[in-house]
C-alpha positions in Angstrom: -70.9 -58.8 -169.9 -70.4 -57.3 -173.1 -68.6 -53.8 -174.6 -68.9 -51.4 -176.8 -66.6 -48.5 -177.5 -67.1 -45.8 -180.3 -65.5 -42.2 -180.4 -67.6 -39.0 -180.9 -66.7 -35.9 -183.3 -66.3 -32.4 -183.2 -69.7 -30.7 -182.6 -71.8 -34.1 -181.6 -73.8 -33.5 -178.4 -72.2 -35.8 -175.4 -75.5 -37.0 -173.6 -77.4 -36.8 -177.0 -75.0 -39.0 -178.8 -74.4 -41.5 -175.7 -78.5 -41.9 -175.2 -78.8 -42.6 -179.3 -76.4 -45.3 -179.3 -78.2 -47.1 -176.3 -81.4 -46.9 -178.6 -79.5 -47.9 -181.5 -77.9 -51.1 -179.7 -81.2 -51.4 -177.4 -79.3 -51.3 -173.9 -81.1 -52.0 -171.5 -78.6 -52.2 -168.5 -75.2 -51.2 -168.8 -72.6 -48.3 -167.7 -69.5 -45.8 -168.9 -66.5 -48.1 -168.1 -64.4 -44.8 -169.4 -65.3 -41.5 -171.0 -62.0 -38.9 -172.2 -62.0 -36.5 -174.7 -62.9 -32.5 -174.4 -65.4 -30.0 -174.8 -66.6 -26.5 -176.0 -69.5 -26.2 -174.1 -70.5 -28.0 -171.1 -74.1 -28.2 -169.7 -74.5 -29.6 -165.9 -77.4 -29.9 -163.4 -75.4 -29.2 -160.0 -75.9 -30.9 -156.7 -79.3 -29.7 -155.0 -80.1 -27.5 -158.0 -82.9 -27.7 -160.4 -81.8 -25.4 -163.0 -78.8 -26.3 -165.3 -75.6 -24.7 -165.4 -73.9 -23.6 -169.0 -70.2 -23.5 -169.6 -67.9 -22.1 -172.4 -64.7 -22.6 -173.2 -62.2 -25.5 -173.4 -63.0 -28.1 -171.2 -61.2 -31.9 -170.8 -63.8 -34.7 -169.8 -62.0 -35.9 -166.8 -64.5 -38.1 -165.6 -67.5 -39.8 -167.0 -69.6 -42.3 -165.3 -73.3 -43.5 -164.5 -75.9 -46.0 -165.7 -77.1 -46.5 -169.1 -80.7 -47.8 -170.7 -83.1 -47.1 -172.7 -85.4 -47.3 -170.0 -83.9 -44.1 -168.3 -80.0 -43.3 -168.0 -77.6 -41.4 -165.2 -74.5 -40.1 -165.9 -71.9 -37.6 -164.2 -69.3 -35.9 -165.6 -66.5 -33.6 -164.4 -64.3 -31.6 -166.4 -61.6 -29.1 -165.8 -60.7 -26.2 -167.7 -57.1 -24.9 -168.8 -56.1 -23.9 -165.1 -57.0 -27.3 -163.9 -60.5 -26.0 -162.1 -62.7 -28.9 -162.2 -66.4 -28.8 -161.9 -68.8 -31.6 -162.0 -72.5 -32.6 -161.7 -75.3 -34.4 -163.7 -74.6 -34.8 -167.8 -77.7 -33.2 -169.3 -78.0 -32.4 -173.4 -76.2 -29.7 -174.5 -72.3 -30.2 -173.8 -70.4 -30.0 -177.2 -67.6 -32.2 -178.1 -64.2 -30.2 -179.0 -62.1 -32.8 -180.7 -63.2 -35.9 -179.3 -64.5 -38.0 -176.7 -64.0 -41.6 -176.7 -66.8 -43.3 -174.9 -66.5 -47.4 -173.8 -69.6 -49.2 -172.2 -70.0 -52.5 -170.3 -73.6 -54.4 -171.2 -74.8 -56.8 -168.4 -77.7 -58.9 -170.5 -78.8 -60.7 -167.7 -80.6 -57.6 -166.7 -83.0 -54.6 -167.2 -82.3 -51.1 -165.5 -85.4 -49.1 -165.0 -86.1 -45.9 -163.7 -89.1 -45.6 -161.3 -90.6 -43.1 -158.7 -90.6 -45.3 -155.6 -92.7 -44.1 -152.5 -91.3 -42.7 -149.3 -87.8 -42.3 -151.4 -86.0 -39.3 -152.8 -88.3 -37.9 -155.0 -86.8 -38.5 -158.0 -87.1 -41.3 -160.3 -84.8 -43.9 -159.3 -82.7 -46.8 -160.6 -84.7 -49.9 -160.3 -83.3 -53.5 -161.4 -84.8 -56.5 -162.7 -83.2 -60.2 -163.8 -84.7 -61.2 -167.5 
């Protein structure tokens, strides 16, 4: 296994930033070991919804986890606002960092993560793995 950490600014895009350094390092399996920092705008696809979900305000990154590759990533975040009200559901593009968010990622080499539409399953495109 291998790591990389890196901490986004003011302004960056979460999901955005997160998918460009997977193409920049060429990731092909690996997932959020940690993700903290805060945001100004927060963009989620809920459970069972297929619309997204927009947010304003200041928000904490409470949790962040999932799957990433350039093949196809998964991530969920929650966040909670300045009453402690936490909401969470699917990261999509859009959420704005505040002052930070430090992001750290575990690489597993040995493998590739892909995401493919299996029959008789959920519908959705679905993590798939293969050895190398």
């Amino acid at each position: 296994m291998n790591n990389y950490t890196f901490r986004l600014k003011p302004g960056d895009d979460l999901f955005e930033s997160i998918e460009g350094f997977v193409r920049e390092k060429n990731i092909e399996a690996g997932c959020v070991l940690s993700g903290v920092g805060s945001l100004t705008r927060a963009v989620l696809r809920l459970a069972n919804r297929e619309f997204h979900s927009e947010y304003n305000g200041h928000f904490e990154i409470v949790s962040l986890t999932g799957t990433v590759s350039v093949h196809g990533s998964h991530l969920h975040i929650s966040i909670s606002d300045g009453d402690g009200k936490t909401i969470g559901g699917h990261l999509v593009p859009g959420c704005k960092i505040y002052t930070t968010a430090e992001i750290v990622l575990a690489v597993f080499p040995e493998v590739v993560y892909k995401r493919e539409l299996l029959e008789n399953d959920s519908g959705y495109e679905e993590l798939v793995v293969y050895r190398k």
